[in-house]
N, CA, C and O of each residue as an XYZ file, in Angstrom:
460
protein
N     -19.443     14.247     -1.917
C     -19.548     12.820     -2.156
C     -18.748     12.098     -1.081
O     -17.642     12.527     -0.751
N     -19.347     10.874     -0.458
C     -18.610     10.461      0.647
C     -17.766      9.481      0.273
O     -18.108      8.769     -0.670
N     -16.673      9.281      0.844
C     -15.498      8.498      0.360
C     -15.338      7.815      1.636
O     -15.585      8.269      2.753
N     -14.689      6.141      1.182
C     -14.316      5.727      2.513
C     -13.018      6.006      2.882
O     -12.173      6.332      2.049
N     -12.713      5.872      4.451
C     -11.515      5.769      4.723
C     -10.952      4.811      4.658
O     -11.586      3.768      4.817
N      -9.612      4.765      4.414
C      -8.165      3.693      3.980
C      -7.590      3.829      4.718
O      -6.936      4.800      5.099
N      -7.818      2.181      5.320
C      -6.606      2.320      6.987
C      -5.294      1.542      6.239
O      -5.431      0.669      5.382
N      -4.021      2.035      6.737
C      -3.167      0.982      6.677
C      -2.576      0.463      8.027
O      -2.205      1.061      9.037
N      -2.619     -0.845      7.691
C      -2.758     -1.702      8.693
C      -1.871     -1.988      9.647
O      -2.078     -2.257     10.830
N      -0.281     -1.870      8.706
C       1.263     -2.039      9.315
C       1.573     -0.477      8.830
O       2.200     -0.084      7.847
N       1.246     -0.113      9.344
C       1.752      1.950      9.748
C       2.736      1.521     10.292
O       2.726      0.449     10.897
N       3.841      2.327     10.174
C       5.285      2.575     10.817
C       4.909      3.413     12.434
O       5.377      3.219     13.556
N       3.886      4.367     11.939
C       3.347      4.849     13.422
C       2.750      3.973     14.323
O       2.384      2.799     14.262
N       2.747      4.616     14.953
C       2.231      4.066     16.498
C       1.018      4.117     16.745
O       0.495      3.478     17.659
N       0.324      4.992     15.854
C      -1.203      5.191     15.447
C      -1.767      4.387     14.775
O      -1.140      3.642     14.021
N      -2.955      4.357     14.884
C      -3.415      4.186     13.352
C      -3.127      4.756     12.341
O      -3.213      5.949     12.631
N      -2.781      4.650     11.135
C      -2.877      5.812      9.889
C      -4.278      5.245      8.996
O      -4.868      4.177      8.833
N      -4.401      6.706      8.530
C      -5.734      6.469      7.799
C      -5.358      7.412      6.260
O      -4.795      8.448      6.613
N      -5.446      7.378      5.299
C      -4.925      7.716      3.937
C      -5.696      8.536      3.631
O      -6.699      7.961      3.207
N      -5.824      9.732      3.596
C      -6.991     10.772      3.367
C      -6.428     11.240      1.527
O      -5.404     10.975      0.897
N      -7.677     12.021      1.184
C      -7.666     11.532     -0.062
C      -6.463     13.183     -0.015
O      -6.293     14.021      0.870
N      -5.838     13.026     -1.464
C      -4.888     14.064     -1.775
C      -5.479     15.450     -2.039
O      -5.181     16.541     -1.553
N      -6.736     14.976     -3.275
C      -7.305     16.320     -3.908
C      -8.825     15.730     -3.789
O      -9.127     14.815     -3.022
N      -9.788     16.434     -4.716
C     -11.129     15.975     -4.821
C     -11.658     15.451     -6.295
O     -12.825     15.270     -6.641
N     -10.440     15.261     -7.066
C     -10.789     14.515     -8.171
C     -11.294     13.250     -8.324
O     -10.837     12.205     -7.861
N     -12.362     13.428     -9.070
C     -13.485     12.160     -8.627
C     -13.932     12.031    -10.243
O     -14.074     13.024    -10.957
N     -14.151     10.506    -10.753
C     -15.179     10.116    -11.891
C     -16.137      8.974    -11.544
O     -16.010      7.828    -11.112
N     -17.448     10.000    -12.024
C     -18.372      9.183    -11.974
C     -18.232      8.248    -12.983
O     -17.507      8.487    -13.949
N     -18.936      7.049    -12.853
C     -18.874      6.390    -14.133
C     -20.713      5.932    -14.277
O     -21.332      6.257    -13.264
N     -21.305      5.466    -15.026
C     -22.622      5.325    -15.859
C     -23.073      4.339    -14.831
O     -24.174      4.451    -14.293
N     -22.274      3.417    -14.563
C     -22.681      2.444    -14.029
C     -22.896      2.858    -12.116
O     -23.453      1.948    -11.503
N     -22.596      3.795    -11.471
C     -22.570      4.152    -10.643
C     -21.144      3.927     -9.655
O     -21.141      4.389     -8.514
N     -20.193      3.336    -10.085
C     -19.503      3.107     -9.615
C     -18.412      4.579     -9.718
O     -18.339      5.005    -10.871
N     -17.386      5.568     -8.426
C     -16.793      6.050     -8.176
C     -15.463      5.813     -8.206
O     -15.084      4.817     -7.591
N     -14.458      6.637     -8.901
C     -13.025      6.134     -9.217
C     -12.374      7.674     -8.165
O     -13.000      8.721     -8.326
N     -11.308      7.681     -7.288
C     -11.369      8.636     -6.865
C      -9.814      8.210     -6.597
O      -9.494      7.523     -5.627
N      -8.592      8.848     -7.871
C      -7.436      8.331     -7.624
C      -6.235      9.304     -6.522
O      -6.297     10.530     -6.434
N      -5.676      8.838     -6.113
C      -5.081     10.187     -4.983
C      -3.836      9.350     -4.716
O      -3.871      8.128     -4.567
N      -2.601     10.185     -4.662
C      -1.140      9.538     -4.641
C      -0.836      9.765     -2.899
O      -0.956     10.813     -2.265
N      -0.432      8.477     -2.421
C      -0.096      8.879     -1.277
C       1.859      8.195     -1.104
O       2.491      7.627     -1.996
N       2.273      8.472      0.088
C       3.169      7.996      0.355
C       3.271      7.546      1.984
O       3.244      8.241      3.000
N       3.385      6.238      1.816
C       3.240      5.112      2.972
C       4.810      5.008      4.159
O       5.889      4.563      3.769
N       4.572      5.493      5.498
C       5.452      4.763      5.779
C       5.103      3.683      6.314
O       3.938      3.740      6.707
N       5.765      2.409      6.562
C       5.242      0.911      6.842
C       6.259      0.066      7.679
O       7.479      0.218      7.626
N       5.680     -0.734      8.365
C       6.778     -1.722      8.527
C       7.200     -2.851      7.951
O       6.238     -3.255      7.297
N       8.108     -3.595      7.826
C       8.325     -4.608      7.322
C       9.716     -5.624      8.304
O      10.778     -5.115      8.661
N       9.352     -6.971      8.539
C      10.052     -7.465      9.357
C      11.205     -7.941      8.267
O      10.763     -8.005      7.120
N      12.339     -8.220      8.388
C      13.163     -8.702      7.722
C      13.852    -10.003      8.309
O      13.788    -10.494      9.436
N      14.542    -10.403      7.150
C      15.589    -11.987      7.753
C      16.077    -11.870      7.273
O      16.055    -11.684      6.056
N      17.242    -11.947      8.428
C      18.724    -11.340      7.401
C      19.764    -12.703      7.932
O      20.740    -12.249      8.530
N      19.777    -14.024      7.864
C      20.142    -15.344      8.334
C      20.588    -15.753      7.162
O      21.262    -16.783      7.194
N      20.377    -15.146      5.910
C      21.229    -15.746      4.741
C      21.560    -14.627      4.182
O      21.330    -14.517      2.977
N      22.115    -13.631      4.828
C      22.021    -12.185      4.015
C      23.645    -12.970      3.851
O      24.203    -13.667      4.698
N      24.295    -12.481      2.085
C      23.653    -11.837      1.431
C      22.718    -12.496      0.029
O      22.335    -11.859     -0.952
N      22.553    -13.697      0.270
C      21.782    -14.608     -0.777
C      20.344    -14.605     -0.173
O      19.908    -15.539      0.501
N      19.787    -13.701     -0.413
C      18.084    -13.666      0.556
C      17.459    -12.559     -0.259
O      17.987    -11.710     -0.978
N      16.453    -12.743     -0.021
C      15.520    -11.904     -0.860
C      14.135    -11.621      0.309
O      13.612    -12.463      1.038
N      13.860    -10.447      0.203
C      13.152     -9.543      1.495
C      11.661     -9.079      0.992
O      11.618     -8.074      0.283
N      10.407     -9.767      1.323
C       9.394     -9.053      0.908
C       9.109     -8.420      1.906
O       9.367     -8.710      3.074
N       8.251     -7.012      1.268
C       7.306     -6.192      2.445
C       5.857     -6.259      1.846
O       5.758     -6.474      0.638
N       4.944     -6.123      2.460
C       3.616     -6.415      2.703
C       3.486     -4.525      2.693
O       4.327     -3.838      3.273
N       2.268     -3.908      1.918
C       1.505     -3.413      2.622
C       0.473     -3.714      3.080
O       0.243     -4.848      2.661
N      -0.595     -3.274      3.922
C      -1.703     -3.709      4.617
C      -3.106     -2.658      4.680
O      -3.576     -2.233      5.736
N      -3.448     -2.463      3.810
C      -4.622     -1.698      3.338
C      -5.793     -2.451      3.202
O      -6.018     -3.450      2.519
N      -6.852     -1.492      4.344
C      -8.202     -1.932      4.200
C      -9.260     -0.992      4.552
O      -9.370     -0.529      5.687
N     -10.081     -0.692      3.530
C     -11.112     -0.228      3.478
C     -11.960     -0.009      5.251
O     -12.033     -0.944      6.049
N     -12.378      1.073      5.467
C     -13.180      1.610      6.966
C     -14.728      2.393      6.537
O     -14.506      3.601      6.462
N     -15.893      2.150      6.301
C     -16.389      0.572      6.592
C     -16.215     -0.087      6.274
O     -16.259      0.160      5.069
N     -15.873     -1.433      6.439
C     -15.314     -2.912      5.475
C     -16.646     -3.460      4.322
O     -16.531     -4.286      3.417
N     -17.859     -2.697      4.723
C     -18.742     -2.929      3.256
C     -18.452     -2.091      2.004
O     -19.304     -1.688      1.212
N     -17.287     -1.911      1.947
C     -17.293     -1.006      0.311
C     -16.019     -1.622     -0.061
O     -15.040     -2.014      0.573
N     -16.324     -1.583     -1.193
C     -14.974     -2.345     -2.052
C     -13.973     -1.290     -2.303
O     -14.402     -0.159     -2.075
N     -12.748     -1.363     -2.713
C     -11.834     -0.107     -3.462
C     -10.289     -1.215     -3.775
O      -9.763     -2.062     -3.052
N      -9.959     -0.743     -5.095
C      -8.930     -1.263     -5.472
C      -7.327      0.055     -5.476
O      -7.220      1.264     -5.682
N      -6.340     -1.095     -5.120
C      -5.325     -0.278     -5.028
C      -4.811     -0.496     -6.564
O      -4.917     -1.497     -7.273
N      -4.040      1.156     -6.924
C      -3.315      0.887     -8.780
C      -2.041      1.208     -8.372
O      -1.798      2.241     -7.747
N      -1.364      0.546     -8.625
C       0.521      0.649     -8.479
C       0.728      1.304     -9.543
O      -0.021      1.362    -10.519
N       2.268      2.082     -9.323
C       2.783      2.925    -10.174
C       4.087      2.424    -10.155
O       4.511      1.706     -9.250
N       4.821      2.828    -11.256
C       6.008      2.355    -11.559
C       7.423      2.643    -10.399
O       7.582      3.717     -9.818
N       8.055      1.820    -10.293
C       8.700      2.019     -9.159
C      10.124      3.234     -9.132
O      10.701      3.757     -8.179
N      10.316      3.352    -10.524
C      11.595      3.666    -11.375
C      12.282      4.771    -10.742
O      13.503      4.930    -10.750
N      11.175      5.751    -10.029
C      12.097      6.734     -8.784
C      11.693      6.561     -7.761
O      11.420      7.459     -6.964
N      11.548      5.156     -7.534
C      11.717      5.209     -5.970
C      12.588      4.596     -5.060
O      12.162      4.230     -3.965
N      13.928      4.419     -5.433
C      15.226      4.270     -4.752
C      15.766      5.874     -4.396
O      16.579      6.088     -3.497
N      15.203      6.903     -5.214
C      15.445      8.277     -4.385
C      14.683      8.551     -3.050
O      14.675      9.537     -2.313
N      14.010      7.281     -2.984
C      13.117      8.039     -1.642
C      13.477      6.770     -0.394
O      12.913      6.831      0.699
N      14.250      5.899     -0.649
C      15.156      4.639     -0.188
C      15.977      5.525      1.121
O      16.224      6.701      0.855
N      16.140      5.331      1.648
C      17.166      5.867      2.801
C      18.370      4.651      2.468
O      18.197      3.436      2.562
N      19.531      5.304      2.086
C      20.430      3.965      1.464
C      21.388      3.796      3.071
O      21.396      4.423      4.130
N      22.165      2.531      2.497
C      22.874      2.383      3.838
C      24.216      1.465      3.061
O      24.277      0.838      2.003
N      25.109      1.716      4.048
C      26.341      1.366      3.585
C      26.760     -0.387      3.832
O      27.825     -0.885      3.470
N      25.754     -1.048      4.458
C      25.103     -2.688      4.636
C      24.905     -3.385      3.414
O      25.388     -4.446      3.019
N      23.965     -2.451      2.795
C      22.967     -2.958      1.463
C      22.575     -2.256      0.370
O      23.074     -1.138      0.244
N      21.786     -2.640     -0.475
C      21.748     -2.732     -1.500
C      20.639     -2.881     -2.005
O      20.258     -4.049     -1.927
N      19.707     -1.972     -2.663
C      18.188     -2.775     -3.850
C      18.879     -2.907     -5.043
O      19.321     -2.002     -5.752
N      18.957     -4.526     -5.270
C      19.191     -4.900     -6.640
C      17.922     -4.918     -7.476
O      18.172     -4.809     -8.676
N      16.690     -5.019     -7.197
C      15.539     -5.165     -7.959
C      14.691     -5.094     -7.277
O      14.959     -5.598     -6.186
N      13.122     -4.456     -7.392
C      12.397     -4.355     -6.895
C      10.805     -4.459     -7.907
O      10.739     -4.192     -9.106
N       9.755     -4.870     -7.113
C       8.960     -5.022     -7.863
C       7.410     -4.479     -7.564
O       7.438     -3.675     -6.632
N       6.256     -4.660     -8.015
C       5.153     -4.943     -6.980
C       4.505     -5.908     -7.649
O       4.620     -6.269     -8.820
N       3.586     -6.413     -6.498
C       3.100     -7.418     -6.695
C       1.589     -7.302     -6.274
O       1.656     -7.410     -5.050
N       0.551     -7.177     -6.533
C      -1.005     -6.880     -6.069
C      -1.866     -8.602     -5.976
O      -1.875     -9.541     -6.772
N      -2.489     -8.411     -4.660
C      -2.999     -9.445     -4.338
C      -4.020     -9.215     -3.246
O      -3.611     -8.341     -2.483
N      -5.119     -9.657     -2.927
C      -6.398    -10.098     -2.205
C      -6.458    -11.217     -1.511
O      -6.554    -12.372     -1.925
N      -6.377    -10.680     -0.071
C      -6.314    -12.153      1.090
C      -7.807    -11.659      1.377
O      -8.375    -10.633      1.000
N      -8.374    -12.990      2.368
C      -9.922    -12.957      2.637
C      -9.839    -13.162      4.150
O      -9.863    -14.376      4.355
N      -9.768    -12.597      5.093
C     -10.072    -12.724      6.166
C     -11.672    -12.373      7.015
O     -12.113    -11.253      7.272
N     -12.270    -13.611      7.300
C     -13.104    -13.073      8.581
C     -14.484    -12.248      7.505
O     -15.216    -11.300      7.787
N     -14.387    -13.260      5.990
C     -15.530    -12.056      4.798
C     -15.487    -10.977      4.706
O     -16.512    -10.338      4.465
N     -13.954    -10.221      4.910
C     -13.732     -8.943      4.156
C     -12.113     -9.200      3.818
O     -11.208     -9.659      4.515
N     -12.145     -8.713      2.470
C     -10.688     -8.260      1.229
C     -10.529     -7.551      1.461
O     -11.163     -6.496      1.448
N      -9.068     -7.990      1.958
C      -7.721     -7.278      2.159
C      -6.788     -7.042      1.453
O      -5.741     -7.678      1.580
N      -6.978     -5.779      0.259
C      -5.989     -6.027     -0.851
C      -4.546     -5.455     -0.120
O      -4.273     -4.640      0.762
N      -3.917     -6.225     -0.875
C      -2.516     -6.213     -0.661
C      -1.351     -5.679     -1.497
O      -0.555     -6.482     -1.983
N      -1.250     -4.725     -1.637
C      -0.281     -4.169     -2.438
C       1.131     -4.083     -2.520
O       1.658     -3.458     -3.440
């Protein structure tokens, strides 16, 4: 069954990255539509402003989009609760709270979900 590829957009690499699926677990559903869930782990960039550090608050963007841009696919967030073990900590700062937030920008007639 063919699956699309998942580019992310702000890769920490220097490459492109493309999100290949984990395993081959796949559900069909009646309606024809394909659910094909696979855990990955992103590295990304994110610009920061640190001009009011320490009263500032820092979003990061991921940047995921579908390759061909005619097929739809939704991203599902998972709970964040161990993922300050995977934080590279630093003796600067601090995650007091963290969240996610899921959202759909429209550029150019193709969705860009945003996770």
């Amino acid at each position: 069954l063919w699956t699309p590829n998942i580019l992310v957009l702000n890769s920490a690499n220097d490459e492109l990255s493309v999100i290949k699926p984990f395993n081959d677990m796949m559900y069909l559903h009646h309606s024809g539509l394909v659910i094909l869930k696979t855990p990955v782990f992103l590295e990304t960039t994110c610009s920061l402003d640190l001009s009011r550090y320490p009263f500032d608050t820092q979003v990061c963007h991921i940047l995921l989009m579908p390759f061909p841009d005619n097929c739809q696919f939704e991203v599902e967030t998972v709970s964040l609760e161990n993922l300050p073990d995977l934080y590279q900590l630093s003796g600067e700062w601090t995650i007091t709270q963290q969240y996610i937030a899921e959202s759909v920008y429209t550029l150019d007639n193709n969705e860009i979900p945003i996770a």
